[in-house]
N, CA, C and O atoms as a MOPAC input file, in Angstrom:
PM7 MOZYME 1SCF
protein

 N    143.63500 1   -44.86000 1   -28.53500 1
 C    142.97400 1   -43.83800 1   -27.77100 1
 C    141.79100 1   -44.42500 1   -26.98500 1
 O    141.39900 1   -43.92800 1   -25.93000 1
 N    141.17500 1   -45.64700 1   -27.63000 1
 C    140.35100 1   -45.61400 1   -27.29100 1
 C    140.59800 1   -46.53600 1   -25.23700 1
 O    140.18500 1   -46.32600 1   -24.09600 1
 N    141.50600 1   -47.52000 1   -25.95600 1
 C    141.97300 1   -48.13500 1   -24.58000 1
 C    142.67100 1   -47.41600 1   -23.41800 1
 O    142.62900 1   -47.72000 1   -22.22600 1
 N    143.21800 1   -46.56200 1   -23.91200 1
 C    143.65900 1   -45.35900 1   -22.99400 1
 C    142.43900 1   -44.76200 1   -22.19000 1
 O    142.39800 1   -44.60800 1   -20.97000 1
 N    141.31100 1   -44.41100 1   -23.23800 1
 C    139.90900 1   -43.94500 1   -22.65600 1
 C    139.45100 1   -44.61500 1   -21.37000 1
 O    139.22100 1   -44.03700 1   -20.30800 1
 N    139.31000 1   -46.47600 1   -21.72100 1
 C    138.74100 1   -46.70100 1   -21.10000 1
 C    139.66900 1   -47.29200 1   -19.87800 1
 O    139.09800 1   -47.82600 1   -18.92700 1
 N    141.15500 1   -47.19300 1   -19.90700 1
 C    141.54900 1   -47.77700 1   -18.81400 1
 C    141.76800 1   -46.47700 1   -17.96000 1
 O    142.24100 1   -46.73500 1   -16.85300 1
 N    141.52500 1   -45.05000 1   -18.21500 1
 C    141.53000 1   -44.28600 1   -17.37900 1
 C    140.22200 1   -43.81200 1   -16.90600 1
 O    140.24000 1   -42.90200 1   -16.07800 1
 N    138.76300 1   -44.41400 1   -17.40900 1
 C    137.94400 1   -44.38800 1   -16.57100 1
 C    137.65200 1   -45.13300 1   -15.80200 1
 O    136.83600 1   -44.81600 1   -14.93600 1
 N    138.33700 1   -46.66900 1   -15.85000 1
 C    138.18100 1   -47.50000 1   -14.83700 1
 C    139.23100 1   -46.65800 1   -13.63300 1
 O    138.90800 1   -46.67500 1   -12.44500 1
 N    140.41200 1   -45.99000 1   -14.07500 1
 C    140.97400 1   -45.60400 1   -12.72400 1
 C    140.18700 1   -44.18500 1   -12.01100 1
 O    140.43300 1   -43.51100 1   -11.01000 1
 N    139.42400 1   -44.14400 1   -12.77900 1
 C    138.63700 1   -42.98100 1   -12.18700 1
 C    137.28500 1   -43.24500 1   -11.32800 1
 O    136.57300 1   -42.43700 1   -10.73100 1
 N    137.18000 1   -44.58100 1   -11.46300 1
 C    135.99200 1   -44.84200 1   -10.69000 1
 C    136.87100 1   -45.75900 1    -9.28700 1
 O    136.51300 1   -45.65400 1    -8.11400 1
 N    138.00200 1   -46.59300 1    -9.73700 1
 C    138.34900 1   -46.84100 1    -8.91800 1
 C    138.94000 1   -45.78100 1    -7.63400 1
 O    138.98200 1   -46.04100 1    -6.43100 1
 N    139.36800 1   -44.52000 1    -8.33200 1
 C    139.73900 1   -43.55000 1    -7.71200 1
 C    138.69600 1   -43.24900 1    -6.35500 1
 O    138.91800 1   -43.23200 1    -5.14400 1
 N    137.28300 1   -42.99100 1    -7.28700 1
 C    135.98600 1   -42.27400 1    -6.62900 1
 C    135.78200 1   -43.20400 1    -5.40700 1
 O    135.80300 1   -42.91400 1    -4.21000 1
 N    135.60800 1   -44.21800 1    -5.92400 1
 C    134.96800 1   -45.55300 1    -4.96400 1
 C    136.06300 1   -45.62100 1    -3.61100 1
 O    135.65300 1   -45.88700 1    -2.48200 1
 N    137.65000 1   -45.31100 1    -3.94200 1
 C    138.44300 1   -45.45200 1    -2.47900 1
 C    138.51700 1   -43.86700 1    -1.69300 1
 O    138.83400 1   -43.62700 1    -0.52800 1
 N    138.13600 1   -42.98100 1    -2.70200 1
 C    138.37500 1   -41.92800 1    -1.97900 1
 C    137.01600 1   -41.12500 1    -1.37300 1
 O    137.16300 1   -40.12000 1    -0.67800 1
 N    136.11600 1   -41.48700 1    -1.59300 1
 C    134.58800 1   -41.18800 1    -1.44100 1
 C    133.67500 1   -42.31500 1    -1.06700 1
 O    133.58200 1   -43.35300 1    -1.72200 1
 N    132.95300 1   -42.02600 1     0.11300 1
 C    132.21700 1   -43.31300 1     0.57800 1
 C    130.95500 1   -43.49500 1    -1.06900 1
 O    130.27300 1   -42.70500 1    -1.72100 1
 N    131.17600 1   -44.69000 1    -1.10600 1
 C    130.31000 1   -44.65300 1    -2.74500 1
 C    129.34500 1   -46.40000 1    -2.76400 1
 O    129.55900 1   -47.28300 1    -1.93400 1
 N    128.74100 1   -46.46200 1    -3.44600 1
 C    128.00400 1   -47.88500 1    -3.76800 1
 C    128.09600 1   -47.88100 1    -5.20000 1
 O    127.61100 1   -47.01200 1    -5.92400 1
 N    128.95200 1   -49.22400 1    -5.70500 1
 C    128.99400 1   -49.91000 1    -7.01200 1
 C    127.91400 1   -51.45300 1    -6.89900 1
 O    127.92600 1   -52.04600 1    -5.82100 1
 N    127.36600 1   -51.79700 1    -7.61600 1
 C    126.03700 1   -52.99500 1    -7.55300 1
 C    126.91300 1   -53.66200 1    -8.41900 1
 O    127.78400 1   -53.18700 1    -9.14800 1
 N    126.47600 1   -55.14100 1    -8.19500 1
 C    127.15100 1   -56.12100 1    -9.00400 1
 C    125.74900 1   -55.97700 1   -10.36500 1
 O    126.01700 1   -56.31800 1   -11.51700 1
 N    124.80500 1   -55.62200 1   -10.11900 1
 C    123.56700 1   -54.96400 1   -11.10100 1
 C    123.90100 1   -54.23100 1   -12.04500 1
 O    123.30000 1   -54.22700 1   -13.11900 1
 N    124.73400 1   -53.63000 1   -11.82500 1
 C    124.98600 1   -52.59600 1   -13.04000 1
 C    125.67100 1   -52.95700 1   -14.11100 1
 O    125.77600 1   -52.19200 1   -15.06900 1
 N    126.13000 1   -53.95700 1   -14.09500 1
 C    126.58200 1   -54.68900 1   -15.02300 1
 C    125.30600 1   -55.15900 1   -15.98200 1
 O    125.47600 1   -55.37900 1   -17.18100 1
 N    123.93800 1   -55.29900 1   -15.29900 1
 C    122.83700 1   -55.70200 1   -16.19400 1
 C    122.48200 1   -54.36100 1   -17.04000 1
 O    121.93400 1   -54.52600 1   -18.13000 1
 N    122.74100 1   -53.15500 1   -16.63500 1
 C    122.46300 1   -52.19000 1   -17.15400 1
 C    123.15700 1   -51.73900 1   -18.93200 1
 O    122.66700 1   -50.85600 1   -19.63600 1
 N    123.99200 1   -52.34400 1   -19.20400 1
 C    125.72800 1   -51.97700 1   -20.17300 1
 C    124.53800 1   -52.02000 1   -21.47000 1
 O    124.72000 1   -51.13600 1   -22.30600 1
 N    123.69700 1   -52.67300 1   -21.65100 1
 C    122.80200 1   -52.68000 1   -22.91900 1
 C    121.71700 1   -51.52000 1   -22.90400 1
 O    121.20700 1   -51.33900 1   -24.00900 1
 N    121.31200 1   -50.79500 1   -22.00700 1
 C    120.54400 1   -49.82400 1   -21.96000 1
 C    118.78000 1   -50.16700 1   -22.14900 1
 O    117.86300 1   -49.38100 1   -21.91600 1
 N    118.67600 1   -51.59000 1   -22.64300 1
 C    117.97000 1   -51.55700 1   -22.49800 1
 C    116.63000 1   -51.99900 1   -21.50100 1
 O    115.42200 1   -52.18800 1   -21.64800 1
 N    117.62700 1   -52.03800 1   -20.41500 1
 C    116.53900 1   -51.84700 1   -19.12800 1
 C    115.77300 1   -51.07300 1   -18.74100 1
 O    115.08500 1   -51.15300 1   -17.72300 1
 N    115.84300 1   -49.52700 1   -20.17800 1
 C    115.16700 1   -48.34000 1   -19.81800 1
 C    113.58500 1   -48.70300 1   -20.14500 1
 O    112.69200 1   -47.89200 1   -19.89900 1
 N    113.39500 1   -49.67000 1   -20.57500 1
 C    111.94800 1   -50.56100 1   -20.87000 1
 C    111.28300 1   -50.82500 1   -19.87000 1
 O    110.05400 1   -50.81500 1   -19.80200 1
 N    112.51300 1   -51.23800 1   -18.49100 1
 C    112.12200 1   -51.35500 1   -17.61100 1
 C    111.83800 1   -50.82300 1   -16.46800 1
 O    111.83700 1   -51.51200 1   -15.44700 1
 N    111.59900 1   -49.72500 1   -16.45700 1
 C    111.51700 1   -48.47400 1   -15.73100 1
 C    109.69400 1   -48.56800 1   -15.48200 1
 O    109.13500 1   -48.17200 1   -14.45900 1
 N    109.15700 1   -49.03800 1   -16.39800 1
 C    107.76700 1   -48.71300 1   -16.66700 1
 C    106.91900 1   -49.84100 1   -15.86600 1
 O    105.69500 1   -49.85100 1   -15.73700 1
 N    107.88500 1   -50.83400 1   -15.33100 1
 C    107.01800 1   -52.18300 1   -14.95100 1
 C    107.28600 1   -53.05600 1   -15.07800 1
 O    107.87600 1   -52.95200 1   -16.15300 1
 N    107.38900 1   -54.60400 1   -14.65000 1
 C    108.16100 1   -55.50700 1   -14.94100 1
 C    106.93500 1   -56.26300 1   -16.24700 1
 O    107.19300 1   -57.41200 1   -16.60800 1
 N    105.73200 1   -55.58500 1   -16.83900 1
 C    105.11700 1   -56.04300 1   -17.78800 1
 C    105.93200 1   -55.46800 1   -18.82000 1
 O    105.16900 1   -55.20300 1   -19.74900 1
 N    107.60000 1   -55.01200 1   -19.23300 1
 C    107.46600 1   -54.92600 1   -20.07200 1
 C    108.95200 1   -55.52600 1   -20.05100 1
 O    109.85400 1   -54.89900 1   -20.60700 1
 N    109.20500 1   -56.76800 1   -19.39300 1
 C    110.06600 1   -57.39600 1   -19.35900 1
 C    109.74300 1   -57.99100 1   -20.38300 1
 O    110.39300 1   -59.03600 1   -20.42500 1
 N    109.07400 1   -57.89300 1   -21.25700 1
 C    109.32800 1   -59.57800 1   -22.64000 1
 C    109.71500 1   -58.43900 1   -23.84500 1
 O    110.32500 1   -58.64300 1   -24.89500 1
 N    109.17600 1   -57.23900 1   -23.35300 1
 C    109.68600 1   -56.36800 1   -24.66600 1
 C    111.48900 1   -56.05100 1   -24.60700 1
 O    112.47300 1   -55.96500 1   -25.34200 1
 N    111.15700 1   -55.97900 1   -23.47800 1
 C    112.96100 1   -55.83400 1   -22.56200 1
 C    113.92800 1   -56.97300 1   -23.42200 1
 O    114.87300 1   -56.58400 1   -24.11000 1
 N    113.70400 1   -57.87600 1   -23.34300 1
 C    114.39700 1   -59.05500 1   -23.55300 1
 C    113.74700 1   -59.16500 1   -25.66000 1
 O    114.54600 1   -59.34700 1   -26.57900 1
 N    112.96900 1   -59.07700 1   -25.76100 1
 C    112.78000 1   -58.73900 1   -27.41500 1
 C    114.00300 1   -57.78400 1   -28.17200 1
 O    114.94900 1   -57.93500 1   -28.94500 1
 N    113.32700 1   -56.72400 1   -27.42300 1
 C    114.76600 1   -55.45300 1   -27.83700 1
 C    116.20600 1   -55.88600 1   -27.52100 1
 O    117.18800 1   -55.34500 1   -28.02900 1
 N    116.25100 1   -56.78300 1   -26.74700 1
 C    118.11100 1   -57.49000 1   -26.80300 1
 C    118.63500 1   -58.08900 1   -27.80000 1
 O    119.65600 1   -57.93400 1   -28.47000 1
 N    117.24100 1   -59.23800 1   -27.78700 1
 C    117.74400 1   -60.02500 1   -29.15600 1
 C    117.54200 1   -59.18600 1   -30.50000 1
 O    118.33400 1   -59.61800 1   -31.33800 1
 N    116.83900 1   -58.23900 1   -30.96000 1
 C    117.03200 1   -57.61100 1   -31.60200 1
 C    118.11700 1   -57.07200 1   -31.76600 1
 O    118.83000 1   -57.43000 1   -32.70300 1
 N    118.58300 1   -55.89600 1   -30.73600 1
 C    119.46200 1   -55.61000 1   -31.01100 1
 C    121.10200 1   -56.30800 1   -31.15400 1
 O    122.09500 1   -55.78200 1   -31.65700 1
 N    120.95500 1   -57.78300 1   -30.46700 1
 C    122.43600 1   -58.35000 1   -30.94000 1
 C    122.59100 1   -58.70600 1   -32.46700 1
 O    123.53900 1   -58.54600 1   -33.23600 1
 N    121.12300 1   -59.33600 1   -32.67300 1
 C    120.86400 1   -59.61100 1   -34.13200 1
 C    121.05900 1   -58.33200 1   -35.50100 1
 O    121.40100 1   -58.49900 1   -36.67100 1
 N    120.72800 1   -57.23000 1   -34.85100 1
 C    122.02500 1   -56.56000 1   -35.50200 1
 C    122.98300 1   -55.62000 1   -36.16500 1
 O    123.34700 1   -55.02900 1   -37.18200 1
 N    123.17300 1   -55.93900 1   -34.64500 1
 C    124.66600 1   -55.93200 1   -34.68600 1
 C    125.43500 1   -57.50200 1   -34.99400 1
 O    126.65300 1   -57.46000 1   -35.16800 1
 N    125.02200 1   -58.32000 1   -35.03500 1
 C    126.27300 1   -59.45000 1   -35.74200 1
 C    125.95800 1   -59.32900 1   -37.30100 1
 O    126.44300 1   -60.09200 1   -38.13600 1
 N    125.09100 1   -58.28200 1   -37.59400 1
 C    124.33900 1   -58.46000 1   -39.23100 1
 C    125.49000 1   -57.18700 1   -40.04600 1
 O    125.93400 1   -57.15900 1   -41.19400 1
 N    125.74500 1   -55.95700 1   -38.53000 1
 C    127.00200 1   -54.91700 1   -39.23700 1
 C    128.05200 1   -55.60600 1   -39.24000 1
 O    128.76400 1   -55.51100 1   -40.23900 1
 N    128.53000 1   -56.62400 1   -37.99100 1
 C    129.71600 1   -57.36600 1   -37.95000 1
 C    129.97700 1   -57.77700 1   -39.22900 1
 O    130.90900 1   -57.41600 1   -39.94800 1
 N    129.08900 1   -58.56000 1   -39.47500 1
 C    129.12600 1   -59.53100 1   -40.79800 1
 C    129.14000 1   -58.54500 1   -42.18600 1
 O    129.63200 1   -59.02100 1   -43.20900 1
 N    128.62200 1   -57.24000 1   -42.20200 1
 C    128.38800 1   -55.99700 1   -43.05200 1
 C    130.04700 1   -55.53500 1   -43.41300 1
 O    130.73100 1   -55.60100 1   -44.43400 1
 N    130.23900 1   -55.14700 1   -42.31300 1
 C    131.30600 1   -54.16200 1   -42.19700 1
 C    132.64400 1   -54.51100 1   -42.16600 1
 O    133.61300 1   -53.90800 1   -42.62600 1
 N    132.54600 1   -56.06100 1   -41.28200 1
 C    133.88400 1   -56.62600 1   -40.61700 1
 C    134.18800 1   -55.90900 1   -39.17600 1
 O    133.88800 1   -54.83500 1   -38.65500 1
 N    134.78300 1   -56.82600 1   -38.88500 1
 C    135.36000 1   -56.14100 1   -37.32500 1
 C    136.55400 1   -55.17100 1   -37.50100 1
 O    136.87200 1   -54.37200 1   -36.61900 1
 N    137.23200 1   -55.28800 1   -38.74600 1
 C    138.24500 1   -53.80800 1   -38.02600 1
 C    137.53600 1   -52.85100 1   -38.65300 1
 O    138.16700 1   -51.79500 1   -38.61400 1
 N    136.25500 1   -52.72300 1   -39.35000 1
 C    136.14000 1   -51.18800 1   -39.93000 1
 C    134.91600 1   -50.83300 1   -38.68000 1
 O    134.75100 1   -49.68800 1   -38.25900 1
 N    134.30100 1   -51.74900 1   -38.30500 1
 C    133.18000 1   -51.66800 1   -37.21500 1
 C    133.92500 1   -50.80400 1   -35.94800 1
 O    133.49500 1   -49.75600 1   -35.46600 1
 N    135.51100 1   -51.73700 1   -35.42600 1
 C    136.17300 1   -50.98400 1   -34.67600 1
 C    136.93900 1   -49.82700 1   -34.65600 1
 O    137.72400 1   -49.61200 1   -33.73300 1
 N    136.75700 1   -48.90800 1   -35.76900 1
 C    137.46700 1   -48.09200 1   -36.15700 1
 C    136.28500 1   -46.49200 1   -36.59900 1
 O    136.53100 1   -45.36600 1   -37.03100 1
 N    134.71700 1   -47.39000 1   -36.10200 1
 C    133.60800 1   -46.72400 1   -36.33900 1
 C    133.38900 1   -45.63000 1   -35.02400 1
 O    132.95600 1   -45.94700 1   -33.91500 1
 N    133.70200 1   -44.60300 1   -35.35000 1
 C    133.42600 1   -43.52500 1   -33.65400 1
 C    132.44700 1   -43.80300 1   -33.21500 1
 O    132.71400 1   -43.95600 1   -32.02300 1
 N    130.91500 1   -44.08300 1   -33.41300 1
 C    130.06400 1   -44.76800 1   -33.26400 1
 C    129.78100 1   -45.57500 1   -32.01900 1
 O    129.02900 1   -45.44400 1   -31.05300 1
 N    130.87700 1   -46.65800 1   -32.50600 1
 C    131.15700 1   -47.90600 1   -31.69800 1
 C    131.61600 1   -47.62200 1   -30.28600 1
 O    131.26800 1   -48.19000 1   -29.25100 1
 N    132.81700 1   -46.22000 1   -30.52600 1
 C    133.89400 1   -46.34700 1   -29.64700 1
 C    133.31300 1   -45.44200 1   -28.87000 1
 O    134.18600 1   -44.92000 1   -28.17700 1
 N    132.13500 1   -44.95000 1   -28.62000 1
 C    131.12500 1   -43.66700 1   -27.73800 1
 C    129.80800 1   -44.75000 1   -27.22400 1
 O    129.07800 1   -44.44700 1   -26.28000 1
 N    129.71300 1   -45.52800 1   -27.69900 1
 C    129.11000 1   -46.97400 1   -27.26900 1
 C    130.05000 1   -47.40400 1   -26.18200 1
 O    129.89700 1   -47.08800 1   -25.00200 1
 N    131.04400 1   -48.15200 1   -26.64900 1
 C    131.72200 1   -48.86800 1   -25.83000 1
 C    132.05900 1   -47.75800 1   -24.14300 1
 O    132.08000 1   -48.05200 1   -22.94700 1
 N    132.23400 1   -46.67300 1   -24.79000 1
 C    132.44500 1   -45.47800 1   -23.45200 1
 C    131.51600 1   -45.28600 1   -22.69700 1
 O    131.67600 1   -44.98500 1   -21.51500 1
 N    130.26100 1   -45.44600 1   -23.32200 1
 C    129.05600 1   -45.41200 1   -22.02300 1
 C    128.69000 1   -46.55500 1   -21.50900 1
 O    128.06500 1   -46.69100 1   -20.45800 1
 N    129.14000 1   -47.58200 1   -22.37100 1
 C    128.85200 1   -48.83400 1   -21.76500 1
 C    129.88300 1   -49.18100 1   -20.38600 1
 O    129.52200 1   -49.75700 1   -19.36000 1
 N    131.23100 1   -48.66300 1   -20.68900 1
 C    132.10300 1   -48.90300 1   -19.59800 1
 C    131.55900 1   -48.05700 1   -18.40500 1
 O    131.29200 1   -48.49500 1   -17.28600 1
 N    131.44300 1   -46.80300 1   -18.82700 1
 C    131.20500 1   -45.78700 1   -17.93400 1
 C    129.49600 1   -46.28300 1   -16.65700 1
 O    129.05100 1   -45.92000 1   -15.56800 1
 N    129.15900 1   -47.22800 1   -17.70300 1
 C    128.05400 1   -48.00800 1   -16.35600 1
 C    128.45700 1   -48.54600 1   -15.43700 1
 O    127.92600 1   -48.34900 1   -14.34400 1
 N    129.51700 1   -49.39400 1   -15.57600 1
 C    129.84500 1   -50.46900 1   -14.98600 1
 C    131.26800 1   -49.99700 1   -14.11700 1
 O    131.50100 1   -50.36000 1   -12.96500 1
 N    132.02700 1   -49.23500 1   -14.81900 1
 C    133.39100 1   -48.90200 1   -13.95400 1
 C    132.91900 1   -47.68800 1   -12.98200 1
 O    133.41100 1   -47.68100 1   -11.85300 1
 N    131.91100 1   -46.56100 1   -13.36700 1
 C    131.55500 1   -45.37600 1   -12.32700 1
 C    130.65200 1   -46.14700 1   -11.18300 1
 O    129.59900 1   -46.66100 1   -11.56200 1
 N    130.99000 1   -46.23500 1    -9.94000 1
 C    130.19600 1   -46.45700 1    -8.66700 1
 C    128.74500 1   -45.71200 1    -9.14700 1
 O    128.69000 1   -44.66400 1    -9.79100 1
 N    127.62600 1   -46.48100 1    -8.69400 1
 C    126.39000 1   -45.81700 1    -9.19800 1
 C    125.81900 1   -44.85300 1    -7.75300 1
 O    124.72500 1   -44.29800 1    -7.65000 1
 N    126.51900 1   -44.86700 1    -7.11800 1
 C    126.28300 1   -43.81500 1    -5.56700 1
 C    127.26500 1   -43.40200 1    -5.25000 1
 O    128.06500 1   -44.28800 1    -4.95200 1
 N    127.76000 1   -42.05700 1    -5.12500 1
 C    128.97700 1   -41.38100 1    -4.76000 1
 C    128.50300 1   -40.04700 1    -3.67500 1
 O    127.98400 1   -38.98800 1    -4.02700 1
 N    128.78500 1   -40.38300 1    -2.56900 1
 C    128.78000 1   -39.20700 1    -1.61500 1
 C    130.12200 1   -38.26200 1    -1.14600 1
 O    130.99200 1   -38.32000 1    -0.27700 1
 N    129.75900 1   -37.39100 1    -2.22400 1
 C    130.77700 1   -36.17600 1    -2.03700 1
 C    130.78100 1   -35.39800 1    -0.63800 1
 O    129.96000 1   -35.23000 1     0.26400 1
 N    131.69200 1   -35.12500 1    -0.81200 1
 C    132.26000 1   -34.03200 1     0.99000 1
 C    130.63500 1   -32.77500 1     1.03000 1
 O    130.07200 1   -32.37800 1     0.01000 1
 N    130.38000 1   -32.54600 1     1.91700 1
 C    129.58800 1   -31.43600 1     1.93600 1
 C    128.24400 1   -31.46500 1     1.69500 1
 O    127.50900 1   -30.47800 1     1.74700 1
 N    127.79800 1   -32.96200 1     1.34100 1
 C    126.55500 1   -33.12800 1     0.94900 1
 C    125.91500 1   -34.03400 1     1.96400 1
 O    126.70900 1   -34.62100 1     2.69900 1
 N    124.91700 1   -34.21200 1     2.10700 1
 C    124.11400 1   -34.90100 1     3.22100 1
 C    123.20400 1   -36.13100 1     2.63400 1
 O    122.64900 1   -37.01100 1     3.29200 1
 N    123.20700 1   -35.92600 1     1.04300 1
 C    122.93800 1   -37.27100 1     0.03000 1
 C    123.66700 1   -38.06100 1    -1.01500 1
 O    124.37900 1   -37.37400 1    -1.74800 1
 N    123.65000 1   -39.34700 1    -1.24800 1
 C    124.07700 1   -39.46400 1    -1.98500 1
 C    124.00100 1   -39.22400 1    -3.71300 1
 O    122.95300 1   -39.49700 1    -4.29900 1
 N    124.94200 1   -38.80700 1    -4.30200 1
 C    124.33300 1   -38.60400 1    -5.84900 1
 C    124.21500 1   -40.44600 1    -5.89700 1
 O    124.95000 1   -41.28000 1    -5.36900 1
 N    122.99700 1   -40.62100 1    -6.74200 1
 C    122.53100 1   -42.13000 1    -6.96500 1
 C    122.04100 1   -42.38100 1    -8.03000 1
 O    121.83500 1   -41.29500 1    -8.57100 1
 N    121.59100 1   -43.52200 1    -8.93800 1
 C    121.44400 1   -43.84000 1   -10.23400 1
 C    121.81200 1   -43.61500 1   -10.98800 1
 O    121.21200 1   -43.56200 1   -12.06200 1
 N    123.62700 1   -43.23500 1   -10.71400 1
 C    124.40800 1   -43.05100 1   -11.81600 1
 C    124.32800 1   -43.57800 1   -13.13100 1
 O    124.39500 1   -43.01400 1   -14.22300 1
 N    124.12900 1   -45.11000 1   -12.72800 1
 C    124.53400 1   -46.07100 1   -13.63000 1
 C    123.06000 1   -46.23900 1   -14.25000 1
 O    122.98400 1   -46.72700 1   -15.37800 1
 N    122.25200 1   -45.97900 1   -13.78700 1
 C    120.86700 1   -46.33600 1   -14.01000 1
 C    120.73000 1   -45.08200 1   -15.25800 1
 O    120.20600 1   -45.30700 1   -16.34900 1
 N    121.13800 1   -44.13500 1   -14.97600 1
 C    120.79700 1   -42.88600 1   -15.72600 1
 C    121.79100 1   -43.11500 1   -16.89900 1
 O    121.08700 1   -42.97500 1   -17.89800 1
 N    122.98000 1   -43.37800 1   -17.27800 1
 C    124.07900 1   -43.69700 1   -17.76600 1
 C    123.56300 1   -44.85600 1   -19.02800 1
 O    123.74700 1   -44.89700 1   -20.24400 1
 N    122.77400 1   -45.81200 1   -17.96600 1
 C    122.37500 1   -46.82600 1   -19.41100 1
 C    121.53200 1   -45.93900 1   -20.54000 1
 O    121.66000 1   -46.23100 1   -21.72900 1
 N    120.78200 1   -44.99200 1   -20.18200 1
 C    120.19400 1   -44.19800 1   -21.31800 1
 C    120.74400 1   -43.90000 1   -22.52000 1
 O    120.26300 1   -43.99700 1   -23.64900 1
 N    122.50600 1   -43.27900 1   -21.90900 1
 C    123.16700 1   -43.21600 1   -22.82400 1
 C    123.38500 1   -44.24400 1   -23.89700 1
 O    123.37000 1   -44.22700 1   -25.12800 1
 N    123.63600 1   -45.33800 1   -22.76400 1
 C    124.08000 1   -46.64900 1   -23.79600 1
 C    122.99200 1   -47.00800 1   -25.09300 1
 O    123.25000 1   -47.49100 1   -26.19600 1
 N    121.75500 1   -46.60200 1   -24.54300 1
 C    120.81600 1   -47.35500 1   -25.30200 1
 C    120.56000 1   -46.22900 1   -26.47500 1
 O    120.10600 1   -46.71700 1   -27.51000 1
 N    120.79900 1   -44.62800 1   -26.49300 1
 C    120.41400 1   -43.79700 1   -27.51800 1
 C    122.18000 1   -44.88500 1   -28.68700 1
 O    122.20600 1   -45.51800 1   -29.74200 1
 N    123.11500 1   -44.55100 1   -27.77500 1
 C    124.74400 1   -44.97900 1   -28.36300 1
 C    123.88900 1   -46.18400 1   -29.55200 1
 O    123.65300 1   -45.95100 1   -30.73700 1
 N    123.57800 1   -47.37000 1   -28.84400 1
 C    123.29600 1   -48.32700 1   -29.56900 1
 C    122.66200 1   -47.99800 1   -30.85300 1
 O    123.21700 1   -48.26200 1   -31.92000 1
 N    120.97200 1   -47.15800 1   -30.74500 1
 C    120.31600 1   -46.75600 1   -32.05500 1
 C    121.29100 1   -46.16400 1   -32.80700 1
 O    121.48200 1   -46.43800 1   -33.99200 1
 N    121.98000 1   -45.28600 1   -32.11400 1
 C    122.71300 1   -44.30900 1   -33.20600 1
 C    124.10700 1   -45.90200 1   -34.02200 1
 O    124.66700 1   -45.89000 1   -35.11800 1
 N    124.16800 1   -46.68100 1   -33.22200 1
 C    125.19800 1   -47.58100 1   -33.99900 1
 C    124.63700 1   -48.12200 1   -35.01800 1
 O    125.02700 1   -48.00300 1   -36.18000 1
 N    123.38900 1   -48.94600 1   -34.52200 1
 C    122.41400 1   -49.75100 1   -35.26000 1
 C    121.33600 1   -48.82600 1   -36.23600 1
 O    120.25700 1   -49.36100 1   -36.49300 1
 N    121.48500 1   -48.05700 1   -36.54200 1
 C    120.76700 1   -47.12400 1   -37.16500 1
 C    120.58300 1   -47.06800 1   -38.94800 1
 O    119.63500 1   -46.61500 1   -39.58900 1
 N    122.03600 1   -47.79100 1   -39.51600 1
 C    122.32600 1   -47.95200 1   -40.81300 1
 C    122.05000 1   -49.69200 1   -40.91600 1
 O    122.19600 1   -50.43400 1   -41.88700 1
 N    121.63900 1   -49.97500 1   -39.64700 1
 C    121.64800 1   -51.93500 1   -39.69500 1
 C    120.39800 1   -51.99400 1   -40.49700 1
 O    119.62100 1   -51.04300 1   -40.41600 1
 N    120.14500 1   -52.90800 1   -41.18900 1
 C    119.16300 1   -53.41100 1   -42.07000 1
 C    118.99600 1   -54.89800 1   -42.00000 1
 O    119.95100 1   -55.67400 1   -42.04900 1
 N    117.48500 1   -55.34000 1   -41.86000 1
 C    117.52700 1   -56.44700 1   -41.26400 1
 C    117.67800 1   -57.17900 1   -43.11400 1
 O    117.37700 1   -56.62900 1   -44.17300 1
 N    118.47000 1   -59.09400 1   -42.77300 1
 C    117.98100 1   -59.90900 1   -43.82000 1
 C    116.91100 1   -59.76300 1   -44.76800 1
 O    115.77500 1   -59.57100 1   -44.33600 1
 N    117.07700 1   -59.81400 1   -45.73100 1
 C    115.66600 1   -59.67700 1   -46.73400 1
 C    115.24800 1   -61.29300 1   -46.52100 1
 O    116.14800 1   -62.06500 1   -46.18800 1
 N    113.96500 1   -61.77400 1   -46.70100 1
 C    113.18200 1   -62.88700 1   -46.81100 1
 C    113.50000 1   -63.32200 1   -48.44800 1
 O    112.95800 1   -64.31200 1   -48.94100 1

């Protein structure tokens, strides 16, 4: 289900993007971790930006290693993660619909939010190494 999910939202953006004058960024691909929403505030909080990454891969390879990969992939969790994460990168982040005189814009920008609540809610039972 879940690959079904996501190969019919890639045809849905591919859809949008040929049938609607639209803008996809090769950028939005930086967005899929959400946590660029750090960066909204200033580029002074680029070291926290990049803190909160490595945090958060660290873990997640700590549930990997917890859980295993098929019970991790079998976690709804994961698979509402992985959907907003696609949904950054496959939805055009500017789509100008018929009838409008603007474009809808920061799709993808608004979208990483999702990704980044998705992530806490994944990483939420993660517990770091004891010392």
């Amino acid at each position: 289900m879940l690959a079904l999910s996501l190969a019919a939202m890639a045809l849905v953006g591919v859809y949008v993007a040929t049938r609607f004058p639209s803008r996809w960024l090769v950028q939005q691909a930086l967005l899929v971790t959400g946590a660029d929403q750090l960066f909204i505030f200033g580029k002074k909080y680029l070291v926290l930006e990049l803190c909160l990454l490595v945090l958060w891969v660290l873990l997640l390879t700590r549930e990997f290693e917890r859980q295993g990969l098929h019970r991790m992939a079998l976690d709804p969790r994961f698979h509402i993660f992985l959907l907003s994460a696609a949904s950054v990168v496959f939805i055009p982040t500017g789509i100008l619909f018929p009838g409008y005189n603007h474009m809808l814009v920061f799709i993808a920008d608004r979208m990483s939010l999702c990704v980044a609540v998705c992530i806490c809610a994944l990483l939420g039972t993660a517990s770091p190494k004891q010392a």
